[in-house]
C-alpha positions in Angstrom: 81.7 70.0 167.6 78.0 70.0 166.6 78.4 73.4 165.5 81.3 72.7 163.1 79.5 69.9 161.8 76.4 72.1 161.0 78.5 75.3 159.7 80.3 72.9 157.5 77.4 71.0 155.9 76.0 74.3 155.8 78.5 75.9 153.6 78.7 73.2 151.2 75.4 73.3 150.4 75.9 76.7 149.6 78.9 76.5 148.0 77.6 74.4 145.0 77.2 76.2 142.0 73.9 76.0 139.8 74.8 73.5 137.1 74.4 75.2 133.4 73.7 73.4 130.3 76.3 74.2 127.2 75.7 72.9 124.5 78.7 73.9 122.0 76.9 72.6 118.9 74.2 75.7 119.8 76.8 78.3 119.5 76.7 80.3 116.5 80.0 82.0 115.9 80.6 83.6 112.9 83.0 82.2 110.4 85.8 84.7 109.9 87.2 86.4 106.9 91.0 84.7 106.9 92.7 87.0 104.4 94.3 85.8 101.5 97.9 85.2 100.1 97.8 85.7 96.7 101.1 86.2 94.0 101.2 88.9 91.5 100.9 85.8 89.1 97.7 85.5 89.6 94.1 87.6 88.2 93.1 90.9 90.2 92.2 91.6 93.7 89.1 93.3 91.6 87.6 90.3 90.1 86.9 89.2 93.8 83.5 89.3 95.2 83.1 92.3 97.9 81.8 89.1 100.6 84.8 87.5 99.2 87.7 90.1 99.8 89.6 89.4 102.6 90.4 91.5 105.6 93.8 92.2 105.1 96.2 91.2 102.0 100.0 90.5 102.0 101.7 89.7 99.7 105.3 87.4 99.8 107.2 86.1 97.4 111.1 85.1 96.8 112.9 88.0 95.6 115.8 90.0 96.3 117.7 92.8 98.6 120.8 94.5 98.5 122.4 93.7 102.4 124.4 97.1 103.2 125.6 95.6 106.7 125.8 93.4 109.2 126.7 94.7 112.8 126.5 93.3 116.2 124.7 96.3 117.6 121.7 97.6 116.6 122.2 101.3 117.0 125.1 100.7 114.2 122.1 99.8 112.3 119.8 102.2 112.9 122.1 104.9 112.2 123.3 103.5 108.7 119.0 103.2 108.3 118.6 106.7 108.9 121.6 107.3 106.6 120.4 105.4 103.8 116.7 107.2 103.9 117.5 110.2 103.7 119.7 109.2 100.0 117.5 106.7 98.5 113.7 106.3 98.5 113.8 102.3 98.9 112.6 100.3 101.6 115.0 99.9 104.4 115.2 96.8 107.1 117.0 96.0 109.9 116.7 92.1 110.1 117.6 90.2 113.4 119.5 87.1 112.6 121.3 86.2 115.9 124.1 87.6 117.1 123.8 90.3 113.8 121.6 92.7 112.8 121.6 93.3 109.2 120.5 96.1 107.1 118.8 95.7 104.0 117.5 97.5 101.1 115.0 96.9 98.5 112.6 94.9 97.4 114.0 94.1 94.1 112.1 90.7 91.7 114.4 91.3 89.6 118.5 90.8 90.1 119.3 92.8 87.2 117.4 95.8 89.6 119.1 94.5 92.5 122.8 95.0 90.6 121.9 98.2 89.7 121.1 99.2 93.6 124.4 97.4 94.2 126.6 99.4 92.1 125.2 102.3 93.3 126.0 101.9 97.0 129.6 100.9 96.1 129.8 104.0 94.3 128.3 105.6 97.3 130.8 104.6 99.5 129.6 100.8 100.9 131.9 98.6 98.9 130.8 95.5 101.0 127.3 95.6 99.7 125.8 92.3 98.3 122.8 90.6 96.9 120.6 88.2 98.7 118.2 85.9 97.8 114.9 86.4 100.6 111.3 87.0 101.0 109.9 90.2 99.5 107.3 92.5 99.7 106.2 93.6 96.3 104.4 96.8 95.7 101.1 95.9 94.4 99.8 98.4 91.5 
């Protein structure tokens, strides 16, 4: 019992762990570059500092996209996504919304430049193509 007693005060002892000071006002992190959301409204990415450029840019703002289709299963979608990229040169997504995916074209801030996309799929052969009103990714020039 002595023994068990001894081996266990023993290991305890050992057991405890060197106590290390942290101070977290010490540290010395950089800050990080958060990139930034700018609009094609506003001046030029080039009128920014080079410590002021961000890491990455993205740009999103309300515009529109021509929907082609909306299909339960997503290799429907693919396929009419291959379809449409080899015919037009447009940006083409598939877009979960649950339980459809739906395929869209474009990235239009325009609607007149949306119709026009329109019409042309009808005559195409896609008579249920429609406008919508979503986020957009502009090309930036």
């Amino acid at each position: 019992m002595r023994y068990i007693i001894l081996i266990g005060a023993l290991s305890m002892g050992l057991a405890q762990e060197k106590k290390i000071d942290f101070d977290p006002d010490k540290l010395n992190d950089p800050e990080p570059r958060w990139p930034k959301v700018i609009s094609p409204l506003t001046p030029a990415m080039d009128r920014l500092k080079p410590e002021e450029k961000a890491d990455s840019i993205q740009v999103i703002i309300e515009g529109f996209r021509v929907q082609v289709l909306a299909t339960r299963t997503r290799e429907n979608a693919d396929q009419l996504r291959n379809a449409l990229g080899e015919i037009y040169s447009e940006d083409i997504y598939i877009v979960f919304e649950a339980p459809n995916y739906k395929v869209r074209l474009g990235n239009y801030i325009d609607r007149r430049h949306a119709e026009t996309m329109r019409q042309t799929l009808v005559k195409s052969g896609y008579p249920t193509a429609w406008i919508i009103r979503t986020r957009i990714e502009p090309k930036l020039k």
